[in-house]
C-alpha positions as CSV (number, residue, x, y, z in Angstrom):
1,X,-17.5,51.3,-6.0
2,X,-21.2,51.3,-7.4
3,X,-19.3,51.8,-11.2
4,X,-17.3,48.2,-9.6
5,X,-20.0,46.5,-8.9
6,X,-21.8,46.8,-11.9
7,X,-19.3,45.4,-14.5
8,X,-18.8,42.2,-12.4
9,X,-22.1,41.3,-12.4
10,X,-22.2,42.2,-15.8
11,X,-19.2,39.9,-16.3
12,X,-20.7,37.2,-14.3
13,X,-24.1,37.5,-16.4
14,X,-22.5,37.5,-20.0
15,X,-20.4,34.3,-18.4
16,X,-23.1,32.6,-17.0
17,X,-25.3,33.4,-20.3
18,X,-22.5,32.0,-22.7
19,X,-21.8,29.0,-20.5
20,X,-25.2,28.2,-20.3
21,X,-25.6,28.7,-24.2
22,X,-22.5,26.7,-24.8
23,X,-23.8,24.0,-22.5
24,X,-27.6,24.0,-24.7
25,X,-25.5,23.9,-27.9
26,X,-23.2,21.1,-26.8
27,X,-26.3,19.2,-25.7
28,X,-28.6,19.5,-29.1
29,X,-25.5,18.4,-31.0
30,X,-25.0,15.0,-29.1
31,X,-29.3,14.5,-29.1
32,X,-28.7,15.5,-32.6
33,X,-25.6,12.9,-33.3
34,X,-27.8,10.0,-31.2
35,X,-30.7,10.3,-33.2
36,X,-28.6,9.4,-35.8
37,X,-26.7,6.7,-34.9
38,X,-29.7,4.8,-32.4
39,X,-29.7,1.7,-35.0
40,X,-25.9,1.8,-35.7
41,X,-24.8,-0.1,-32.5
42,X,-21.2,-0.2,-33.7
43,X,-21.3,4.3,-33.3
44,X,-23.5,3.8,-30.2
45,X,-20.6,1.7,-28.4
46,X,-18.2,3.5,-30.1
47,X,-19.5,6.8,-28.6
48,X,-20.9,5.5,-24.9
49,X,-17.4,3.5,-24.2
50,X,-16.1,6.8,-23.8
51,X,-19.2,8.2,-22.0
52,X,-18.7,9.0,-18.1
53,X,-21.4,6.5,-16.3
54,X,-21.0,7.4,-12.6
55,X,-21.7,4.3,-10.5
56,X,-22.9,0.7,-10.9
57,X,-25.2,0.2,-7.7
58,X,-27.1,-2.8,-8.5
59,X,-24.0,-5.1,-8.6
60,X,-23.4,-8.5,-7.7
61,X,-20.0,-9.1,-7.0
62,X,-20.0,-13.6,-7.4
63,X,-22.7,-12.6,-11.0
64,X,-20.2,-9.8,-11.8
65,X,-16.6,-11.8,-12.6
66,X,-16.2,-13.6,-15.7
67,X,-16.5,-17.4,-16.1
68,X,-12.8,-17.2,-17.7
69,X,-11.3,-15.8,-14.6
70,X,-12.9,-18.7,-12.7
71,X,-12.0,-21.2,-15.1
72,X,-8.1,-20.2,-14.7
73,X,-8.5,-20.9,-11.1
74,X,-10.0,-24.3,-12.2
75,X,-6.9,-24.9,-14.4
76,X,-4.4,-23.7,-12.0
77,X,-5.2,-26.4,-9.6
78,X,-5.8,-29.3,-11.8
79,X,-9.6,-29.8,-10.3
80,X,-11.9,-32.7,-11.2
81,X,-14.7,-32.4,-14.0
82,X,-17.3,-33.9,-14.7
83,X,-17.4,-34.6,-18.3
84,X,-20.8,-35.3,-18.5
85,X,-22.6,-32.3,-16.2
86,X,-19.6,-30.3,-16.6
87,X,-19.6,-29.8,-12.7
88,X,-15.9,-29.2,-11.1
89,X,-14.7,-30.5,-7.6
90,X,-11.5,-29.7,-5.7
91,X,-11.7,-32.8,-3.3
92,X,-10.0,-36.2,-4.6
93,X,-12.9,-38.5,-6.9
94,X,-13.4,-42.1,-5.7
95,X,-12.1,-44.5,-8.5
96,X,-15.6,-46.2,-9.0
97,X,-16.4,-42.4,-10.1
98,X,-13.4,-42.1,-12.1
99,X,-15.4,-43.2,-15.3
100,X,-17.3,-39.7,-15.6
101,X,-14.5,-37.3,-13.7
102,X,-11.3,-36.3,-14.9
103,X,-8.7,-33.5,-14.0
104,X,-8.4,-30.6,-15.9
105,X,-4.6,-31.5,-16.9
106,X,-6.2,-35.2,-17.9
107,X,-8.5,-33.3,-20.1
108,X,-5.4,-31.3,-21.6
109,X,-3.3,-34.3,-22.6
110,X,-6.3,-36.0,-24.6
111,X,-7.4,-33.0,-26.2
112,X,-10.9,-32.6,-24.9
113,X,-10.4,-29.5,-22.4
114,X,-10.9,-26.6,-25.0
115,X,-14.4,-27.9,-25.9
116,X,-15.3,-28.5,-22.2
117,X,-14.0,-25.5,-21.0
118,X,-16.6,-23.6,-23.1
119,X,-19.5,-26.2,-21.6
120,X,-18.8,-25.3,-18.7
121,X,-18.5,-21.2,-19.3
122,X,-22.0,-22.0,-21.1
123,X,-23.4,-23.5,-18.0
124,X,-21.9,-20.8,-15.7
125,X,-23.2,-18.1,-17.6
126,X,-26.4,-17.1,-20.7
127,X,-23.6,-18.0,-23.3
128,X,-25.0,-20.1,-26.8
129,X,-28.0,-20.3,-23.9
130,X,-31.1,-22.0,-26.6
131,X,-34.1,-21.3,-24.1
132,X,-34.7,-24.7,-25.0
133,X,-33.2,-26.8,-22.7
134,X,-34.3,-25.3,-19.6
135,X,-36.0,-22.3,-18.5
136,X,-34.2,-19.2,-18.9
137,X,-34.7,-17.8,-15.4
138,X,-34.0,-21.2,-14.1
139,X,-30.5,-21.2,-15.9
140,X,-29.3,-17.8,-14.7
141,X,-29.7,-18.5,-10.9
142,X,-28.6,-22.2,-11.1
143,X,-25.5,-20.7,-11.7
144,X,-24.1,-19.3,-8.8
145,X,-23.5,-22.8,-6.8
146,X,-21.7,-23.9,-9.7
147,X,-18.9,-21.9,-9.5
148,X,-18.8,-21.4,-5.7
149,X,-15.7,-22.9,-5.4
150,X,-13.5,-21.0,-7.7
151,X,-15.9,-17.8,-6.5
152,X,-15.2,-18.0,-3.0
153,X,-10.9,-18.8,-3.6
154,X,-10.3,-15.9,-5.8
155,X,-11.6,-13.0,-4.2
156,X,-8.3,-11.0,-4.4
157,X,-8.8,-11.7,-8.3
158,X,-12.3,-10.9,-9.0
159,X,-12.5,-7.5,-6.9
160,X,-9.5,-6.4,-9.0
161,X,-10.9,-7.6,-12.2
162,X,-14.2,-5.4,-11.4
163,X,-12.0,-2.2,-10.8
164,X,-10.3,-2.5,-13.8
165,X,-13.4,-3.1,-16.2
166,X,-15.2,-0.2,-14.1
167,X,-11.8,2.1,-14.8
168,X,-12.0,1.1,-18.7
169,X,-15.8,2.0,-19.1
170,X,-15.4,5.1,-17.3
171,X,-17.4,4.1,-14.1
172,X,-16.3,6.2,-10.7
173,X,-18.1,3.6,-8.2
174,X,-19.8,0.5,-7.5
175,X,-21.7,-0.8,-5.1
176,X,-21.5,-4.4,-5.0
177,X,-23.4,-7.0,-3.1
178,X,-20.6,-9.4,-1.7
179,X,-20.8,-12.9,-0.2
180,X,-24.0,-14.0,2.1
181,X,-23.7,-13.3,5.6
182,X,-25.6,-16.1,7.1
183,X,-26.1,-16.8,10.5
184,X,-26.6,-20.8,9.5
185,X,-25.5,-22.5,13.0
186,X,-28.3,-24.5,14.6
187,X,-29.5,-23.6,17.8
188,X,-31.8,-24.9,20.5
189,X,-35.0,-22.7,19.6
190,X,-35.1,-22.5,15.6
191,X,-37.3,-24.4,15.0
192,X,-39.9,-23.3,18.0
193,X,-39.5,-19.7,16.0
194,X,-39.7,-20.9,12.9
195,X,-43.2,-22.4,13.3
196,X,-44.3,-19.3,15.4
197,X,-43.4,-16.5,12.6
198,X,-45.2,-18.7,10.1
199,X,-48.1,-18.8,12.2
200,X,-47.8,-15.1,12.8
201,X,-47.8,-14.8,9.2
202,X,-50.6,-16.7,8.1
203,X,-53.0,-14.1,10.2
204,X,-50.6,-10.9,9.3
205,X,-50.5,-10.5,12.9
206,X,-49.8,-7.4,14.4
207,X,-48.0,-8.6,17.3
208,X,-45.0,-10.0,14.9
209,X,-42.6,-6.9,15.9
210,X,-43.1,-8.1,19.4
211,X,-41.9,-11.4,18.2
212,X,-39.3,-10.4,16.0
213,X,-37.5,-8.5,19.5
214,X,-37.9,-11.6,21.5
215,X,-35.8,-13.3,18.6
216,X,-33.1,-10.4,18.3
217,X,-33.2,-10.8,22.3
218,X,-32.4,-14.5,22.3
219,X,-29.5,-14.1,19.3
220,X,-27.6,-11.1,20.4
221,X,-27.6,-12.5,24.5
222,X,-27.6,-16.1,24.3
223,X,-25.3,-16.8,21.3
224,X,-23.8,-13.2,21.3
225,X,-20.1,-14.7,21.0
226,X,-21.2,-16.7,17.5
227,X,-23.0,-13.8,16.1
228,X,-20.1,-11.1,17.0
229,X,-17.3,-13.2,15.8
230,X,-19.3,-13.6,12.3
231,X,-19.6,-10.1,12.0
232,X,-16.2,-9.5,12.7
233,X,-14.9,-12.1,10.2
234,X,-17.0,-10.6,7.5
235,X,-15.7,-7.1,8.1
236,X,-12.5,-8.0,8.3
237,X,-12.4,-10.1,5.1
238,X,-14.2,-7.0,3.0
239,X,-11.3,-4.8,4.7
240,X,-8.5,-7.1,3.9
241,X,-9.5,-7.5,0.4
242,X,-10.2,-3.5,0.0
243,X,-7.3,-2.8,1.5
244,X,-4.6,-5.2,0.1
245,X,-5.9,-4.8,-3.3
246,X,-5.8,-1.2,-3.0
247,X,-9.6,-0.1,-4.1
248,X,-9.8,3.1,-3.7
249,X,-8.2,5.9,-5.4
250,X,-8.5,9.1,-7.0
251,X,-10.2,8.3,-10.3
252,X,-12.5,5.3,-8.0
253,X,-14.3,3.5,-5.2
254,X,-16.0,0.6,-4.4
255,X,-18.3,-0.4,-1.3
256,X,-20.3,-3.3,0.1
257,X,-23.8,-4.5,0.6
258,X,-24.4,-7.4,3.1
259,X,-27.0,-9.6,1.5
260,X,-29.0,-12.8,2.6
261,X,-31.0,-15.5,0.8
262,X,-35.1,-15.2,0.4
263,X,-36.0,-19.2,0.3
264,X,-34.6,-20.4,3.9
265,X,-36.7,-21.1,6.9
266,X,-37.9,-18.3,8.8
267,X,-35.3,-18.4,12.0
268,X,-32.3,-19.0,9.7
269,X,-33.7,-15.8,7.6
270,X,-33.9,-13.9,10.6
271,X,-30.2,-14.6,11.8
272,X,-28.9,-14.0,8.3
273,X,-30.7,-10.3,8.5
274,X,-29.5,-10.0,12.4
275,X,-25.2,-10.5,11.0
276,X,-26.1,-8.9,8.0
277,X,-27.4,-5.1,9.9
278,X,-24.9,-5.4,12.6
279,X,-22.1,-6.1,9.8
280,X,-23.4,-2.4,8.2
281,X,-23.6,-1.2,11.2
282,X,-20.0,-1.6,12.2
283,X,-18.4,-1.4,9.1
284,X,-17.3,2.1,7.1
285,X,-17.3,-0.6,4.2
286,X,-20.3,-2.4,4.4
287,X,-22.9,0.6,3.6
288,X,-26.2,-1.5,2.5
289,X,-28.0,-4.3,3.2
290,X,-30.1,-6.4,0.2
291,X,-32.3,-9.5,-0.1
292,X,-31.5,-11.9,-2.8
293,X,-32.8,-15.3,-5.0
294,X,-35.8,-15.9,-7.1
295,X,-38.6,-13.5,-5.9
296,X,-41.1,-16.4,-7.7
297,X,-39.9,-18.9,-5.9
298,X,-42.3,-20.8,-3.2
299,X,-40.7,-19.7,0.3
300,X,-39.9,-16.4,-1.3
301,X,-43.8,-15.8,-2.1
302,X,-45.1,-17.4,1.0
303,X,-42.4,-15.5,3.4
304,X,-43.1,-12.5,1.5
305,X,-44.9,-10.4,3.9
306,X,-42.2,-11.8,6.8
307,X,-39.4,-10.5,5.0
308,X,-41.1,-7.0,4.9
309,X,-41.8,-7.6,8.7
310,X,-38.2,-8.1,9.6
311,X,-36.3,-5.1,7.7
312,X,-39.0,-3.0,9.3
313,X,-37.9,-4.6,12.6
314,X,-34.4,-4.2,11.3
315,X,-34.8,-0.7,10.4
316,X,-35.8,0.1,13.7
317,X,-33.3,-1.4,15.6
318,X,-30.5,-0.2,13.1
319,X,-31.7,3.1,11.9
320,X,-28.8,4.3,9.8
321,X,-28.2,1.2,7.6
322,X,-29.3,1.9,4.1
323,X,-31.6,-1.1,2.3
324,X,-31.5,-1.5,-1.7
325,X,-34.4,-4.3,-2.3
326,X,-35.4,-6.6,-5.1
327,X,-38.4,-6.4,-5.2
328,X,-41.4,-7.0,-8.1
329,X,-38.6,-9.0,-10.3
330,X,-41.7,-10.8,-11.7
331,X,-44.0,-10.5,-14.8
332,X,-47.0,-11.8,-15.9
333,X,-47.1,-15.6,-16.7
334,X,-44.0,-16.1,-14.1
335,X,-46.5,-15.9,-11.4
336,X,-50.7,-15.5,-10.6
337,X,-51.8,-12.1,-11.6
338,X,-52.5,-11.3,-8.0
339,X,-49.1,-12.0,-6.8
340,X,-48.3,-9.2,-8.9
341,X,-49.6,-6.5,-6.7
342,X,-47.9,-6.0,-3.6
343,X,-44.1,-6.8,-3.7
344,X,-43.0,-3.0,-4.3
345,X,-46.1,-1.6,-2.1
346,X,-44.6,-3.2,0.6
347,X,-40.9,-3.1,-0.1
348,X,-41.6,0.7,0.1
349,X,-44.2,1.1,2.2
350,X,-43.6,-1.6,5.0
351,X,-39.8,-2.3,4.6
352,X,-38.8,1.0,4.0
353,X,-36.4,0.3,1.3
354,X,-34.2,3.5,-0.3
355,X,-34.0,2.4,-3.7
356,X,-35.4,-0.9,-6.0
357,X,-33.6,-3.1,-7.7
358,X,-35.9,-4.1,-10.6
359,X,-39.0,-3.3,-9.8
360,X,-40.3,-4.9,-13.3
361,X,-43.7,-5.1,-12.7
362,X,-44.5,-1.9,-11.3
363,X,-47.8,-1.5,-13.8
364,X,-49.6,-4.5,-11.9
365,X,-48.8,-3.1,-8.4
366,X,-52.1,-2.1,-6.4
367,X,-52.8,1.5,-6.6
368,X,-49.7,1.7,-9.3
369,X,-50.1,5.8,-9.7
370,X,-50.3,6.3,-5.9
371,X,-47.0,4.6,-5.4
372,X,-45.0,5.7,-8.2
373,X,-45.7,8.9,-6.9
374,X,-44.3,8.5,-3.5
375,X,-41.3,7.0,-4.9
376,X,-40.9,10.3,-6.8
377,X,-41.7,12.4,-3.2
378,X,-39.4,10.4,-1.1
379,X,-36.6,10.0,-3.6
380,X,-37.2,6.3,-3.9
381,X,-35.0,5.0,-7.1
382,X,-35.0,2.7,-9.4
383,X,-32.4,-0.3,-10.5
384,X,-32.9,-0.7,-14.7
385,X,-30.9,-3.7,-15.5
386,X,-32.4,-4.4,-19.2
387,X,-30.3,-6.9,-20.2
388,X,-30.9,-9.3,-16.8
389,X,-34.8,-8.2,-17.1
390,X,-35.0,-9.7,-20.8
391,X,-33.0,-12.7,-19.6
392,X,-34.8,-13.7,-16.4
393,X,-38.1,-12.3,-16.8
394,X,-38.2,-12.0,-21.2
395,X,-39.3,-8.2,-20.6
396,X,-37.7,-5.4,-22.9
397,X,-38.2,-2.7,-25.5
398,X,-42.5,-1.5,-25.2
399,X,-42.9,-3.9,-22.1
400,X,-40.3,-2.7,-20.1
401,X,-41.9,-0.4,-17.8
402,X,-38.6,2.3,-17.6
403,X,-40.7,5.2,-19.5
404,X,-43.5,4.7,-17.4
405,X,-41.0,5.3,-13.6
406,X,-39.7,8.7,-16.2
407,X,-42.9,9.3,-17.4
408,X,-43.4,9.7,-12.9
409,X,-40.3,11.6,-12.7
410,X,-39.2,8.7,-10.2
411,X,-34.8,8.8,-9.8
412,X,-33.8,6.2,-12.7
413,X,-30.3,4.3,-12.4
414,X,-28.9,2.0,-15.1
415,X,-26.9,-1.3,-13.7
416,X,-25.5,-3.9,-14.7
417,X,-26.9,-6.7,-12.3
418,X,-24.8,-9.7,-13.0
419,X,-22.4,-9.0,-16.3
420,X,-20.4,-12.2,-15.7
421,X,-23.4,-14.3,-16.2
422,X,-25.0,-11.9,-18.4
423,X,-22.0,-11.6,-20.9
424,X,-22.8,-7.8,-20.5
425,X,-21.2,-4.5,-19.3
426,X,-22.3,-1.4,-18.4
427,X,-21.2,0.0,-21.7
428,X,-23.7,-1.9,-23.2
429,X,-26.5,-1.3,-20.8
430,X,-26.7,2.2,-21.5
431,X,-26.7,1.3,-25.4
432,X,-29.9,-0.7,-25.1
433,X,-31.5,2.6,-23.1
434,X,-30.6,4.8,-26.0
435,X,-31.4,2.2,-29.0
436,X,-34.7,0.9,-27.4
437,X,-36.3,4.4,-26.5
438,X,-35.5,6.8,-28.6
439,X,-36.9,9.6,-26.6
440,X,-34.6,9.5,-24.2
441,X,-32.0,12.3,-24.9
442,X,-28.7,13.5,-23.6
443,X,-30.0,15.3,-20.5
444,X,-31.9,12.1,-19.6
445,X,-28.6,10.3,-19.7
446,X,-26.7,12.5,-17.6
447,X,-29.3,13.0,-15.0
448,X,-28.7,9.1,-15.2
449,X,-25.8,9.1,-14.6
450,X,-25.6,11.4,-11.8
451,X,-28.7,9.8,-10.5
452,X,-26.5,6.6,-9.6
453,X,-24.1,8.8,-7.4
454,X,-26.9,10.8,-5.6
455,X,-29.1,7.6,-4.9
456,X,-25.8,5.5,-4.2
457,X,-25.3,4.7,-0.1
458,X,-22.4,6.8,0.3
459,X,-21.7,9.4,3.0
460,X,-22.5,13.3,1.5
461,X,-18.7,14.0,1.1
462,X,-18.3,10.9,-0.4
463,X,-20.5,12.0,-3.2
464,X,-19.9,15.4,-3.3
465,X,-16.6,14.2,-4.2
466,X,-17.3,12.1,-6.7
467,X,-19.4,14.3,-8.2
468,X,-17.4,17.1,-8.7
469,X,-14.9,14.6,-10.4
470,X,-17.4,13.7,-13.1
471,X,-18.7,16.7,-13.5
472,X,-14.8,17.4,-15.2
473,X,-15.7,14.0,-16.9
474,X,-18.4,15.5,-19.1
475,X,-16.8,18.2,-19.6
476,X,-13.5,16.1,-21.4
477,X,-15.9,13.7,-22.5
478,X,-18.2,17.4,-24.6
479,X,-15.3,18.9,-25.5
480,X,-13.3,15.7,-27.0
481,X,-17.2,15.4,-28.8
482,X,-16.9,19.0,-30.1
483,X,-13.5,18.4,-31.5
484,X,-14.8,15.1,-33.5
485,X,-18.0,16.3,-34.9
């Protein structure tokens, strides 16, 4: 029996010996193929389109969809453009407007709708974009209203077009921020709160948790009928849409964060967070909840701390909804040098927030070292989307600071942010990590990659089952490498 015993854990040692020797050799041939393709960007797609990527968790669903697939809503129903702004409109134009508006079938018969077609995909996304015209940060978010209304009729469309791109590039799950959830009816005391958080605020005083219950108090009893039947149209719309369009499957998932706008008044803020955390808290769907819009702009900075305030509150009242935060979106020049010091200190530290979305100016942050090393203790990751942070912010290559989060050993994600507006995919995302920082290797990649699944805000047997599906993803993906070179 002893004799027995002894070969199999012989067997398992000479197994486990040559596996892990296989694995080492399979790894220094693909650091050894990368280093010689990093400025051959033709190779590098050619080799990451087949690359496993795991998940795309900083994801904006409205961003994320193509202006084309938009634009064939636009065509389908014959709306109005304007030929000058390029703006569309599906409600009948007066005739004394007539003179700048035509329908899109108008347009086709006198042979101007192929050029305006791509004016407007220009203003709906970074395409031919000159950075002269206007700012480049102020382009990409003045694009959302503009195709609102093609956005918000094609939802069936759009969610499917996101699965099928994720299937193609090899990508097992996203996590996508869909629609706002605001909680914008009028009611008798918004404006009595609103004035007493931003007095609160202007002090940074203490008692504004006390505050913030007496709001959730007023909301939930008083207009508890609005506020439940908006959560329950949300849900049931994400369900719907999951369902109908059959997301999930074997080879792929998709879930939802709730999200609400950073430049409203205070009490409209607040109701948006309130449906937005009851929505996650109901839902199997809905498994986040994010804050969204320029981080520079002047609400956002002055409500700054407030926001913190409330998904502390938040957190408290709903203690198992997860929070992904954009926070410190900024660089130096976009905003005063002092305004760069807090917004990831307290999107951490006061907010509680799970993972970062962003976080570009981590090297101004107060007391940079301290927090970078929490972030590492308290498996707080980080959101890299390179091509919306050279977009938006102009930062990329040396001034990007992803070594420095590595360099910290702080869980590092790559995303995609907004590829529709971006003109951008995953694929290519993971090409700019590997040509811009040429000591990131394989491993670093992979640990990447399985980064975005452990850090995502699924349940544990969620992952565990994703995981274990791309774990026989690298393995095709090595072997099919092994075979070629």
């Amino acid at each position: 029996m002893k004799h027995s015993l002894s070969l199999f854990l012989l067997f398992f040692i000479v197994q486990f010996t040559f596996a892990q020797n296989t694995n080492q050799e399979t790894t220094q041939r693909i650091d050894t193929y990368l280093d010689s393709i990093r400025n051959d960007e033709a190779k590098l797609r050619q080799f990451l389109t087949k690359l496993p990527k795991g998940a795309d968790i900083h994801h904006h669903y409205s961003g994320s969809v193509y202006a084309e697939t938009y634009l064939e809503y636009v065509e389908k129903n014959n709306l109005w453009i304007n030929r000058n702004t390029f703006a569309i409109s599906d409600s009948e134009v007066s005739r004394s407007e007539r003179s700048e508006w035509s329908r899109v079938n108008s347009l086709k018969a006198d042979g101007y709708w192929s050029d305006i077609k791509i004016k407007i995909i220009e203003s709906w996304s970074k395409l031919y974009f000159n950075y002269v015209s206007k700012p480049n940060d102020e382009h990409f978010f003045s694009t959302f209203d503009k195709f609102s209304i093609p956005e918000n009729a094609t939802f069936n469309e759009g969610i499917r077009e996101i699965k099928q791109r994720a299937i193609s590039e090899n990508v097992s799950y996203i996590e996508t921020m869909f629609t706002s959830t605001g909680f914008y009816n009028t009611f008798e005391k918004d404006e009595d709160f609103a004035t007493e958080l931003l007095k609160l605020q202007e002090t940074k005083d203490k008692s504004i948790q006390s505050k913030l219950a007496e709001l959730y108090k007023y909301y939930t009893a008083v207009e508890n009928k609005i506020f439940l039947s908006k959560v329950n149209d949300h849900n049931e719309l994400i369900q719907t849409l999951h369902t109908e369009n059959k997301i999930d499957d074997d080879k792929f998932m998709m879930r939802y964060q709730n999200y609400f706008i950073r430049v409203l008044d205070p009490a409209t803020t607040f109701k948006s967070f309130l449906i937005s955390f009851h929505s996650a808290h109901t839902s199997d769907l809905v498994v986040g909840v994010n804050i969204v819009a320029p981080e520079n702009n002047t609400v956002a900075m002055r409500d700054y701390w407030l926001h913190m305030q409330m998904f502390k509150y938040f957190k408290s009242v709903y203690p198992n909804v997860k929070t992904a935060m954009h926070a410190g979106e900024l660089t130096l020049g976009l905003v005063k040098p002092e305004d760069l010091t807090f917004h990831i200190n307290d999107a951490v530290l006061v907010a509680g927030a799970e993972r970062i979305g962003h976080g570009v100016d981590i090297a101004y942050e107060k007391n940079s070292e301290e927090l970078l090393k929490y972030m590492t203790q308290n498996e707080i990751a980080i959101e890299i989307s390179f091509s919306s942070n050279d977009f938006i912010l102009g930062v990329s290559g040396n001034r990007h600071p992803i070594l420095l989060y590595k360099s910290y050993n702080v869980p590092i994600v790559i995303s995609t942010d907004d590829a529709g507006v971006l003109r951008t995919d995953l694929t290519q995302q993971f090409l700019i990590l590997i040509r811009d920082y040429p000591s990131i290797n394989y491993q670093d990649i992979k640990k990447m990659v399985f980064n975005s699944i452990n850090y995502s805000f699924l349940t544990e047997s969620e992952k565990e089952k994703i995981r274990k599906d791309l774990e026989g993803r690298f393995l095709e993906f090595e072997v099919g490498f092994l075979e070629q070179h």
